[in-house]
N, CA, C and O atoms as a Tripos MOL2 file, in Angstrom:
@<TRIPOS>MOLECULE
protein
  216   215    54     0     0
PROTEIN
NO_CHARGES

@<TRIPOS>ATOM
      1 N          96.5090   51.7100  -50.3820 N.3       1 UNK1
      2 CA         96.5660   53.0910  -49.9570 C.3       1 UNK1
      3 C          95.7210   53.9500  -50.9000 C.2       1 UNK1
      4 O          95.7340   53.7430  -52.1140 O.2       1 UNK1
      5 N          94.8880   55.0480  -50.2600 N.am      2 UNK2
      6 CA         94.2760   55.7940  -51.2940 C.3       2 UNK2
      7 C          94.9870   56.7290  -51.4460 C.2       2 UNK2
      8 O          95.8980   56.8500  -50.6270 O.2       2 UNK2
      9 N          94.8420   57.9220  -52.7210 N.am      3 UNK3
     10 CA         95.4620   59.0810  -52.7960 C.3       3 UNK3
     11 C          94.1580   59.7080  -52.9580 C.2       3 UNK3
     12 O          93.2300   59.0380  -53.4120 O.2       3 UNK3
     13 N          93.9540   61.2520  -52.5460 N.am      4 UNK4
     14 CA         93.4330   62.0520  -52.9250 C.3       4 UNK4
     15 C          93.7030   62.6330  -54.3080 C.2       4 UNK4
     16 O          94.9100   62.7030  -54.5430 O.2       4 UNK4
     17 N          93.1400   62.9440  -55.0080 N.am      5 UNK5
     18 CA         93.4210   63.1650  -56.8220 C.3       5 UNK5
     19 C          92.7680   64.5010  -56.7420 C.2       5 UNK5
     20 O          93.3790   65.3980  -57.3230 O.2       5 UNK5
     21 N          91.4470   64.8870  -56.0350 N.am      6 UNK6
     22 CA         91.4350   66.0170  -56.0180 C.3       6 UNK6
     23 C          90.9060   66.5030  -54.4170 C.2       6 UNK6
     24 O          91.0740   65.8950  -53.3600 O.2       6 UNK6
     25 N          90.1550   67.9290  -54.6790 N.am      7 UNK7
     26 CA         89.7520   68.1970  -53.5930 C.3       7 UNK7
     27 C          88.6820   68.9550  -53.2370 C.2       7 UNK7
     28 O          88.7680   70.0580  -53.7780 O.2       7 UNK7
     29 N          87.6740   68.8400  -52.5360 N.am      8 UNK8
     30 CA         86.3380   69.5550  -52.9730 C.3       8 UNK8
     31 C          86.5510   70.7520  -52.0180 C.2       8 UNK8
     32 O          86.8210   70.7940  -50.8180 O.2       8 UNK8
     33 N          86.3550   71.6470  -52.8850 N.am      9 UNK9
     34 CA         86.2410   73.2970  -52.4140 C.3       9 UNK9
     35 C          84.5660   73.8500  -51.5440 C.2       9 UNK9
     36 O          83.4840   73.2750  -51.6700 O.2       9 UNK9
     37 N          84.7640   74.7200  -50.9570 N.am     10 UNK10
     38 CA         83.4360   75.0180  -50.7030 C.3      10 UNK10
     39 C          82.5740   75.0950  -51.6150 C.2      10 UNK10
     40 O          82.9950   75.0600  -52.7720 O.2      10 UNK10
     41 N          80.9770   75.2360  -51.3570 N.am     11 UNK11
     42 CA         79.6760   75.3660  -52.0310 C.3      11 UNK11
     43 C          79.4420   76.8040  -52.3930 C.2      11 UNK11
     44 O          79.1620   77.7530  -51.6600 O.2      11 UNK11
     45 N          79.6260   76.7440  -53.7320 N.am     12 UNK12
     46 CA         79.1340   78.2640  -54.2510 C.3      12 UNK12
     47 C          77.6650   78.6170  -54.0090 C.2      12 UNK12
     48 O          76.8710   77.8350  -53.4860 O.2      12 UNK12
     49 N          77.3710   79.8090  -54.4140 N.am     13 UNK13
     50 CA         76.1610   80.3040  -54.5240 C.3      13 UNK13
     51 C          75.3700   79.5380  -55.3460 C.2      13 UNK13
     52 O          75.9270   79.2520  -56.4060 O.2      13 UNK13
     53 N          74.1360   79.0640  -55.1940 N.am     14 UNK14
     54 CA         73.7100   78.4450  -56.3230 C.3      14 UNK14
     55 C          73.5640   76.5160  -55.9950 C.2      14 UNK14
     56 O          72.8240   75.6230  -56.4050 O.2      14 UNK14
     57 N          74.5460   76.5940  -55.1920 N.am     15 UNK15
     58 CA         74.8730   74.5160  -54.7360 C.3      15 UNK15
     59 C          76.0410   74.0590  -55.7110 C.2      15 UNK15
     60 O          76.2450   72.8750  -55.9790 O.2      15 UNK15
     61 N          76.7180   75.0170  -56.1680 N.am     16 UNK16
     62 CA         77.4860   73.9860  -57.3050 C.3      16 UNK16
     63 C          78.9250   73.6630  -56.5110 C.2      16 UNK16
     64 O          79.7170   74.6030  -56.4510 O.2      16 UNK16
     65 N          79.1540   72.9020  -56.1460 N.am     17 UNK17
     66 CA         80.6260   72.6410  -55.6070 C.3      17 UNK17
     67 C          81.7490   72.2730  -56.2710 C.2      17 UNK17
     68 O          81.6950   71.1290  -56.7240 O.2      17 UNK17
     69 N          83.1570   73.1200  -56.5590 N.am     18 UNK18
     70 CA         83.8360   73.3270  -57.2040 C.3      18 UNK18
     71 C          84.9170   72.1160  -56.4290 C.2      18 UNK18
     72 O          84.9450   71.7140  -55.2660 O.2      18 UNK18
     73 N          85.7930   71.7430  -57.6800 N.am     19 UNK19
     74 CA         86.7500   70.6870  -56.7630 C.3      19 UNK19
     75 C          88.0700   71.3410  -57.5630 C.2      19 UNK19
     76 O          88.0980   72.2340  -58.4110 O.2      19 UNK19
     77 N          89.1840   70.5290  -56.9490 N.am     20 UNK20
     78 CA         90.4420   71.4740  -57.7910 C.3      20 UNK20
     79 C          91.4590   69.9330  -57.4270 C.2      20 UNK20
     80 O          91.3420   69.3130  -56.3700 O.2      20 UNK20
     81 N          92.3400   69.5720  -58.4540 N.am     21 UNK21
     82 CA         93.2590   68.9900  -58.2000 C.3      21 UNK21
     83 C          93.9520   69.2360  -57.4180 C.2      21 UNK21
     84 O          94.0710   70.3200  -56.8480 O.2      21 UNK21
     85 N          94.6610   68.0660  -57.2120 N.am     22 UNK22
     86 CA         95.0550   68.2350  -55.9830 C.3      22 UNK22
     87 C          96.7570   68.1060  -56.6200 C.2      22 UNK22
     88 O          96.8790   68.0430  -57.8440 O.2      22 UNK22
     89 N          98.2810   68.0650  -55.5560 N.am     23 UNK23
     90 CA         99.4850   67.6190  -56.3790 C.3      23 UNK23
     91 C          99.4970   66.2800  -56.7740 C.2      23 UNK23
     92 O          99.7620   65.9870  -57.9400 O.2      23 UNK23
     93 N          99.3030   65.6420  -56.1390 N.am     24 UNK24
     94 CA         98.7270   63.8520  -56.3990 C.3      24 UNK24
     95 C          98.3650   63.7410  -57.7490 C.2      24 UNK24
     96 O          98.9680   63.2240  -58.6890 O.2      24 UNK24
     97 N          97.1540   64.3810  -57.6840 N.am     25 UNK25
     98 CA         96.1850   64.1090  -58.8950 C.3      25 UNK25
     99 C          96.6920   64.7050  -60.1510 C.2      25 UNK25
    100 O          96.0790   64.4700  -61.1920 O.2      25 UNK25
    101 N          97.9130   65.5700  -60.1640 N.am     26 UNK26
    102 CA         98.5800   66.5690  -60.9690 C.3      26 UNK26
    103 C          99.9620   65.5640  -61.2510 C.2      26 UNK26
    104 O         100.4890   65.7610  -62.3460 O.2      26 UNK26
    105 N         100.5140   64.6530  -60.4990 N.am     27 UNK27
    106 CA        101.7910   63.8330  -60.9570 C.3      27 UNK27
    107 C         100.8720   62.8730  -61.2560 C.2      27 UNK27
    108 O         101.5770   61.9940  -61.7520 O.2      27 UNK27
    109 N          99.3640   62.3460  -61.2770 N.am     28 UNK28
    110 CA         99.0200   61.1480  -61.4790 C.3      28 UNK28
    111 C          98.8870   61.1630  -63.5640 C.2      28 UNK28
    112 O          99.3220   60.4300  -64.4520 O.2      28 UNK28
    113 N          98.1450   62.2800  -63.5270 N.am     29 UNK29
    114 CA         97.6620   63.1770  -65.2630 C.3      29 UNK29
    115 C          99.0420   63.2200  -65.4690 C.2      29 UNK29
    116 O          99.3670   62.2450  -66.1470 O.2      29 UNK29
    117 N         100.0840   63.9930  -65.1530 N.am     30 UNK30
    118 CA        101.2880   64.0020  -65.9990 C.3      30 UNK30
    119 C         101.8320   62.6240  -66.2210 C.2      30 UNK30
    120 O         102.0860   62.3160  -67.3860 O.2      30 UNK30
    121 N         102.0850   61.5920  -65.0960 N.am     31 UNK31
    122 CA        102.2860   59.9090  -65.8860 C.3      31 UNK31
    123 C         101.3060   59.5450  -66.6780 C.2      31 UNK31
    124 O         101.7630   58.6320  -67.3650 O.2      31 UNK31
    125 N         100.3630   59.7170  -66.9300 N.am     32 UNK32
    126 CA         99.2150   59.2340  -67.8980 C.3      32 UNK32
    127 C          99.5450   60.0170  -69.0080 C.2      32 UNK32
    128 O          99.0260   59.4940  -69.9940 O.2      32 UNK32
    129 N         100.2650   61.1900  -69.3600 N.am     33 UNK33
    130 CA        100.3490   62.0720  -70.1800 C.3      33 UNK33
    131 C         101.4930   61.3190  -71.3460 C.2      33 UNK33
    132 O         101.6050   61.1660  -72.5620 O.2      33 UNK33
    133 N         101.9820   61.0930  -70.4870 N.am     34 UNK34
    134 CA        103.6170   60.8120  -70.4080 C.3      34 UNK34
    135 C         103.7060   59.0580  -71.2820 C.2      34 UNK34
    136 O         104.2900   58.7190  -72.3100 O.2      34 UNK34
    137 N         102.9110   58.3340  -70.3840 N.am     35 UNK35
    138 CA        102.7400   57.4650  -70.5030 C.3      35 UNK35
    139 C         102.2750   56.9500  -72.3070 C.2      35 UNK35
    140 O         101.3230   57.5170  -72.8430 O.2      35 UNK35
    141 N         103.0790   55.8470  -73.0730 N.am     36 UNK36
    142 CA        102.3170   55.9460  -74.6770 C.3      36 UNK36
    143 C         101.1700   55.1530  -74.5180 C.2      36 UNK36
    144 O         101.0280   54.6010  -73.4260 O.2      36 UNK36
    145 N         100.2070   54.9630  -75.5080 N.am     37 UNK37
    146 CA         99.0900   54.1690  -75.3130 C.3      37 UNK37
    147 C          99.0520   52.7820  -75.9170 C.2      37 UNK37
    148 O          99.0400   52.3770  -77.0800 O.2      37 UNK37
    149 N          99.0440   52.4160  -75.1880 N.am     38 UNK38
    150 CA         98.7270   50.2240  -76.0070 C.3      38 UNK38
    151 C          98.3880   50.2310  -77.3630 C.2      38 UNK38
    152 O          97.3030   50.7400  -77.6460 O.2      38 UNK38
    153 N          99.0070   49.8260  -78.1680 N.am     39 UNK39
    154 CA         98.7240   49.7710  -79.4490 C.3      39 UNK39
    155 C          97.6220   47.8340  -79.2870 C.2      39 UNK39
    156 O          98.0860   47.0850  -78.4270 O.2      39 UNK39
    157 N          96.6710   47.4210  -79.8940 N.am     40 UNK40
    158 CA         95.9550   46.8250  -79.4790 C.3      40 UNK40
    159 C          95.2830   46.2470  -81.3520 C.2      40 UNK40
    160 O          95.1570   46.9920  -82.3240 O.2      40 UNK40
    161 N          95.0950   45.3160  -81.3120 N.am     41 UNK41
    162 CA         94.3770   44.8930  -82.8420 C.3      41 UNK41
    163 C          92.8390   45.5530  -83.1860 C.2      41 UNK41
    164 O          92.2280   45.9520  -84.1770 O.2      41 UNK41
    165 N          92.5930   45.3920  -81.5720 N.am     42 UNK42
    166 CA         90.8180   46.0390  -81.6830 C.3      42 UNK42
    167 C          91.1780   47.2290  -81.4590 C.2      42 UNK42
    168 O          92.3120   47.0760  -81.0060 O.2      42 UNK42
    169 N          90.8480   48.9350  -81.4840 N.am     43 UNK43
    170 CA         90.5670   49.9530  -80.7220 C.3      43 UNK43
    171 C          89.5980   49.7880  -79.8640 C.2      43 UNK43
    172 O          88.6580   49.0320  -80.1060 O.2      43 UNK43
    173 N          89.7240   50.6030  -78.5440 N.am     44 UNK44
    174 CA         88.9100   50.8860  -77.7240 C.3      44 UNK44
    175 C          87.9670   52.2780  -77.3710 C.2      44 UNK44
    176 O          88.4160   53.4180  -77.4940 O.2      44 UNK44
    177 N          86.9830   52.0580  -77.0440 N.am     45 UNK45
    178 CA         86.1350   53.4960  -77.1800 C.3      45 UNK45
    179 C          86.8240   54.7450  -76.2290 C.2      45 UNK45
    180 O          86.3060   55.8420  -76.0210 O.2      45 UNK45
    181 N          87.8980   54.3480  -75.8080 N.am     46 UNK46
    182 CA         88.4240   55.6420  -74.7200 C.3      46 UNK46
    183 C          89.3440   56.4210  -75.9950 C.2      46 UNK46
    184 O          89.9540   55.8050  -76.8690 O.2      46 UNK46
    185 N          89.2630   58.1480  -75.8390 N.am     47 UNK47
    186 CA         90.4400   58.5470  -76.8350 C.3      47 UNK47
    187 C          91.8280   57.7920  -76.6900 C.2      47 UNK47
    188 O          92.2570   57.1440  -75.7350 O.2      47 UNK47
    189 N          92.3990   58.0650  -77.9130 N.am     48 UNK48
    190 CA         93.7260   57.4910  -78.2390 C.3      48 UNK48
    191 C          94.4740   58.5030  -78.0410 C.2      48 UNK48
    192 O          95.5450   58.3390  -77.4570 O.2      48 UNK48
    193 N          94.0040   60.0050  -78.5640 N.am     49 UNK49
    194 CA         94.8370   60.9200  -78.2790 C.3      49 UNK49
    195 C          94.9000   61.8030  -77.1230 C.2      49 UNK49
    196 O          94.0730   62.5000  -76.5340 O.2      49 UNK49
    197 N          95.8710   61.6090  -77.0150 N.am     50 UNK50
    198 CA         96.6440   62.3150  -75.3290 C.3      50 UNK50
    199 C          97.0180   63.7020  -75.5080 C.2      50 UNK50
    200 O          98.1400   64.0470  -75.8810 O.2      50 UNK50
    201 N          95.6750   64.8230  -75.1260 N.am     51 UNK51
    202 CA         96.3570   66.1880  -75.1650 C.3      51 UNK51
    203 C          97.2810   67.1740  -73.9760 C.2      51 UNK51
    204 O          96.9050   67.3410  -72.8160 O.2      51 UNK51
    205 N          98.2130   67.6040  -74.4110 N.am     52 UNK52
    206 CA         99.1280   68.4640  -73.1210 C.3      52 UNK52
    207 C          98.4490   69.0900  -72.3780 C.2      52 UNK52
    208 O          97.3870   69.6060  -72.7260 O.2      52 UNK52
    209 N          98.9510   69.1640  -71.1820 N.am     53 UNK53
    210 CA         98.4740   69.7060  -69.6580 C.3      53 UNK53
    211 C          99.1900   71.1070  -69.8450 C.2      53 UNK53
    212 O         100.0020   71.2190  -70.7640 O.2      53 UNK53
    213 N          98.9950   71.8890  -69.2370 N.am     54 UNK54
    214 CA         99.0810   73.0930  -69.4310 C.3      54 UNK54
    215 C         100.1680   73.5200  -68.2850 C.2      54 UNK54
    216 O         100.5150   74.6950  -68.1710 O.2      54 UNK54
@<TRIPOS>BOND
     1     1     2 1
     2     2     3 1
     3     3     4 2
     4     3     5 am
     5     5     6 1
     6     6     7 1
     7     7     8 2
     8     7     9 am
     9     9    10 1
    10    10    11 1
    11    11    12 2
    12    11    13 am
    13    13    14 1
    14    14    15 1
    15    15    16 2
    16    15    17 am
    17    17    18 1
    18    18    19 1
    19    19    20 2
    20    19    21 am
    21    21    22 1
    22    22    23 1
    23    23    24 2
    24    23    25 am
    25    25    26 1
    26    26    27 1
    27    27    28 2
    28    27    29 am
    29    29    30 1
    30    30    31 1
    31    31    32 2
    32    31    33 am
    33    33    34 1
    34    34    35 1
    35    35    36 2
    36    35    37 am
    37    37    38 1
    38    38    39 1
    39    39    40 2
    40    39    41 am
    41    41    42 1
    42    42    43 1
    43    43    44 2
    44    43    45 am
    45    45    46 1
    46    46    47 1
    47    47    48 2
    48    47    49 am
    49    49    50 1
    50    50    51 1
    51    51    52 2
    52    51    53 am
    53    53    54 1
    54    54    55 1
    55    55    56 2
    56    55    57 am
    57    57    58 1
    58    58    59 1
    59    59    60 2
    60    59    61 am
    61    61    62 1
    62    62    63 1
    63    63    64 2
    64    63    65 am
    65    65    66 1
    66    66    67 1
    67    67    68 2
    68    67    69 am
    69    69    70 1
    70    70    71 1
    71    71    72 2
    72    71    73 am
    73    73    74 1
    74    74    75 1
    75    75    76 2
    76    75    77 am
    77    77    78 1
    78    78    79 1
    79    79    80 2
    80    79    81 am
    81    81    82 1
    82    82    83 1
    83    83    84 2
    84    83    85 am
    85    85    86 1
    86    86    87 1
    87    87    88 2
    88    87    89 am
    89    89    90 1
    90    90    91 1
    91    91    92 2
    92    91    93 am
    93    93    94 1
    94    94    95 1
    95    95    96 2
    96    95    97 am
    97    97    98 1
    98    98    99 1
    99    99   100 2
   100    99   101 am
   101   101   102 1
   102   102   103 1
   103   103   104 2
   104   103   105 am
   105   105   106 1
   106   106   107 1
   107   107   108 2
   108   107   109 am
   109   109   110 1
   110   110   111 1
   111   111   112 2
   112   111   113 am
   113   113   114 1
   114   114   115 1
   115   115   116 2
   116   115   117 am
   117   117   118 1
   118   118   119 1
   119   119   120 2
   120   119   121 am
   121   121   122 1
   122   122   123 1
   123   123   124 2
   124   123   125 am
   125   125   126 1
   126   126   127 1
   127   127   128 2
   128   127   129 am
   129   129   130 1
   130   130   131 1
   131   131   132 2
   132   131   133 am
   133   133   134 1
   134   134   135 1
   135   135   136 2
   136   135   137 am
   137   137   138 1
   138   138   139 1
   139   139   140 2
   140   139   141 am
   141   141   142 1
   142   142   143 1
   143   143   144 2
   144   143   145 am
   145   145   146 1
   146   146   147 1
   147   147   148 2
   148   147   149 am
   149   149   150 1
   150   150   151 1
   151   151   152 2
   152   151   153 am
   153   153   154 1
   154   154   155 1
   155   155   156 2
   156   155   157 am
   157   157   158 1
   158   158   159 1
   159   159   160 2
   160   159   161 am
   161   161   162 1
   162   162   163 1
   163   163   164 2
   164   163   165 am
   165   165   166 1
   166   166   167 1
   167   167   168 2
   168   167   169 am
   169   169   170 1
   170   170   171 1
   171   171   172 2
   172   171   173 am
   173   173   174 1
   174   174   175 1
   175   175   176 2
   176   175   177 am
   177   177   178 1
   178   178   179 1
   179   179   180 2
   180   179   181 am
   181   181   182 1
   182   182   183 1
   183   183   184 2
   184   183   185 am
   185   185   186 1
   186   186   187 1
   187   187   188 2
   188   187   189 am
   189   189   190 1
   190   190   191 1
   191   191   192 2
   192   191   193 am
   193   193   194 1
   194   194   195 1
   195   195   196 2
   196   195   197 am
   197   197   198 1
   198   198   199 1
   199   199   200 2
   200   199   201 am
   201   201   202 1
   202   202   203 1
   203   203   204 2
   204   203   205 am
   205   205   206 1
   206   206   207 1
   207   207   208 2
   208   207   209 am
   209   209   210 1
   210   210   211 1
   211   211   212 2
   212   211   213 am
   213   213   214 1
   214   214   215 1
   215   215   216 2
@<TRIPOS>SUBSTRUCTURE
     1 UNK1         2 RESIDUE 1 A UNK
     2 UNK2         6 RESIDUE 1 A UNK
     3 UNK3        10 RESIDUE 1 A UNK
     4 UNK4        14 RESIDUE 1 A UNK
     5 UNK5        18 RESIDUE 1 A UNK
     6 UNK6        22 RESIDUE 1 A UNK
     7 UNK7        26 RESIDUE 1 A UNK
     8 UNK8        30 RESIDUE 1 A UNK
     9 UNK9        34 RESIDUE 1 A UNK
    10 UNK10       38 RESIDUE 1 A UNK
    11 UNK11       42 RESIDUE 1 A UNK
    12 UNK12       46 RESIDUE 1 A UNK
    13 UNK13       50 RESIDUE 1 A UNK
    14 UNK14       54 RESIDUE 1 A UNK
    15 UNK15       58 RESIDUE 1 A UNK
    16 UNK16       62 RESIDUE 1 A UNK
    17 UNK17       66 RESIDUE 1 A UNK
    18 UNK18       70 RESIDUE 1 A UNK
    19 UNK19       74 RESIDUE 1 A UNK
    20 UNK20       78 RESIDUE 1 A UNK
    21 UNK21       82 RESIDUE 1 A UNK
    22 UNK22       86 RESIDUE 1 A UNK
    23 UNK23       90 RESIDUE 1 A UNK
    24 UNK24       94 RESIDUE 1 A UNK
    25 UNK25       98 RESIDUE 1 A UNK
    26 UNK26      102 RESIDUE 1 A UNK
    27 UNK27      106 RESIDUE 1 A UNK
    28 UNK28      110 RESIDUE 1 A UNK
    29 UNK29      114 RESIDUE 1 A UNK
    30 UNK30      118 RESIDUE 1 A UNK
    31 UNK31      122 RESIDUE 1 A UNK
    32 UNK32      126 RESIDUE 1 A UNK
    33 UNK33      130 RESIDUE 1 A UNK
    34 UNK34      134 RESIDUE 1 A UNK
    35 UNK35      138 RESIDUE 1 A UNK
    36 UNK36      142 RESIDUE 1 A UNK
    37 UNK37      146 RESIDUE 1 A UNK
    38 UNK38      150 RESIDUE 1 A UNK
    39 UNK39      154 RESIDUE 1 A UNK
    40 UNK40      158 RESIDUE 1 A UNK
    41 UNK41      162 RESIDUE 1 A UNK
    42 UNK42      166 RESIDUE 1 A UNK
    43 UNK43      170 RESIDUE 1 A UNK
    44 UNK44      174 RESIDUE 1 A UNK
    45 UNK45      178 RESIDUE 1 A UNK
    46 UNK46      182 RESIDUE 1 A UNK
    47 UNK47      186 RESIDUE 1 A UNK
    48 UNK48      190 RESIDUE 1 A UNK
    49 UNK49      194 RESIDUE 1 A UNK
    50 UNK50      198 RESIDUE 1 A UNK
    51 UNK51      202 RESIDUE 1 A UNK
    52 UNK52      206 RESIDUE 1 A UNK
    53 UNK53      210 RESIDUE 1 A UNK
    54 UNK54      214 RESIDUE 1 A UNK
C-alpha cells in the first residue's frame, strides 16, 4: 500500500511548486521522532541526532 507523505500544492509565480505534508506524513516524522536510533559499532553518515517537530 502506498501512503501519501506529502502533497504538491499549486505552481507559484516563478515555477516553484510548494508541497506541504500531509497527516500521514506528519504521524510517519513523529514515529521516526519517537523512535531511538540503532546504536551500531560503525556510525553511519545519516544524523544521529533527532531534532523536535514543532
Amino acid at each position: 500500500m502506498f501512503v501519501k507523505l506529502v502533497r504538491a500544492l499549486p505552481e507559484e509565480d516563478g515555477g516553484q511548486r510548494p508541497y506541504e505534508i500531509t497527516d500521514a506524513g506528519r504521524a510517519e516524522v513523529a514515529g521516526w521522532f519517537t523512535t531511538p536510533a540503532e546504536r551500531r559499532e560503525r556510525p553511519r553518515d545519516e544524523p544521529a541526532v533527532k531534532l523536535p517537530s514543532r
